[in-house]
C-alpha positions as CSV (number, residue, x, y, z in Angstrom):
1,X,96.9,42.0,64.1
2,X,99.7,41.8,61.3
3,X,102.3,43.2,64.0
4,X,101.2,40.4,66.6
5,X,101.6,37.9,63.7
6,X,105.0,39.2,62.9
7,X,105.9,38.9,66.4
8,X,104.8,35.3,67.0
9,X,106.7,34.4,63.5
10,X,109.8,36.3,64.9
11,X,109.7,34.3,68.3
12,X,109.0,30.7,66.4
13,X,112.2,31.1,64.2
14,X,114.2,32.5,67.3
15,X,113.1,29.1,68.9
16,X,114.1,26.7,66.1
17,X,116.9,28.8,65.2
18,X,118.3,28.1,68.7
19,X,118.2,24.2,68.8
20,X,120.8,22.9,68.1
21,X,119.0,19.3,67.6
22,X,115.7,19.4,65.8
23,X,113.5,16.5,64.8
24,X,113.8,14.6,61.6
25,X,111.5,12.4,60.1
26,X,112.4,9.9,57.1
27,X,109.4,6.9,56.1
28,X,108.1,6.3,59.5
29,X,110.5,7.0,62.0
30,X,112.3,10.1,63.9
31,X,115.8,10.8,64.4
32,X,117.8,14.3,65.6
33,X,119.9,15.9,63.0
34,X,121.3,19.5,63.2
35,X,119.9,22.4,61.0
36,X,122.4,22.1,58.2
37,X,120.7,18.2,58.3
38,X,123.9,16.3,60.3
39,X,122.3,13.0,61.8
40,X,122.9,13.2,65.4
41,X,120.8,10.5,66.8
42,X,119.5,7.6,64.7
43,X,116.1,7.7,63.1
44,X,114.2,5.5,65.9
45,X,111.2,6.8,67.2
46,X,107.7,6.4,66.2
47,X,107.4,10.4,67.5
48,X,109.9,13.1,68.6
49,X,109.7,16.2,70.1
50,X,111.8,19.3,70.5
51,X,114.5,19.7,73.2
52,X,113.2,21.6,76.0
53,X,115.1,24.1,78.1
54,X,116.9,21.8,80.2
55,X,118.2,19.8,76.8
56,X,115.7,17.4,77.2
57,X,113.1,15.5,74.9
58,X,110.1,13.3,74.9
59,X,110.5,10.1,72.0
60,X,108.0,7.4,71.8
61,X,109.2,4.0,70.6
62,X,106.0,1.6,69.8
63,X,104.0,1.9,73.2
64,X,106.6,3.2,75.5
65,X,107.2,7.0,76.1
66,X,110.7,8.2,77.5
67,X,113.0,11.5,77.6
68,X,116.4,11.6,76.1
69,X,119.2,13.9,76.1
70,X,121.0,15.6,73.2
71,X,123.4,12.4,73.6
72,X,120.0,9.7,72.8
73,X,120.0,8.5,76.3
């Protein structure tokens, strides 16, 4: 069990580790920053997800729900 643990911890850092945009949150809204905590896209959404394979994310702004790329569009 502690060596399947290790694995899954192993495989989460290799995944955040290799974004190059992550999430940020600051009060009540999300932005994109890089790991060393650059803001790449302004904090603007009311939720924010990770980039998917295909450099793609899902942001909701009040009701509406849309995907962005690593550019905010």
């Amino acid at each position: 069990m502690r060596l399947f643990l290790s694995f899954l911890f192993i495989i989460a850092v290799h995944y955040v580790w290799s974004q190059e945009l992550i999430p940020y949150l600051d009060g009540d809204q999300y932005g994109y920053s890089t790991l060393d905590g650059k803001m790449m896209i302004a904090l603007q959404f009311d939720e924010a997800y990770f980039f998917d394979q295909r450099h793609m994310a899902h942001v909701r702004k009040g009701q509406e729900w849309s995907v962005i790329n690593r550019d905010g569009i």
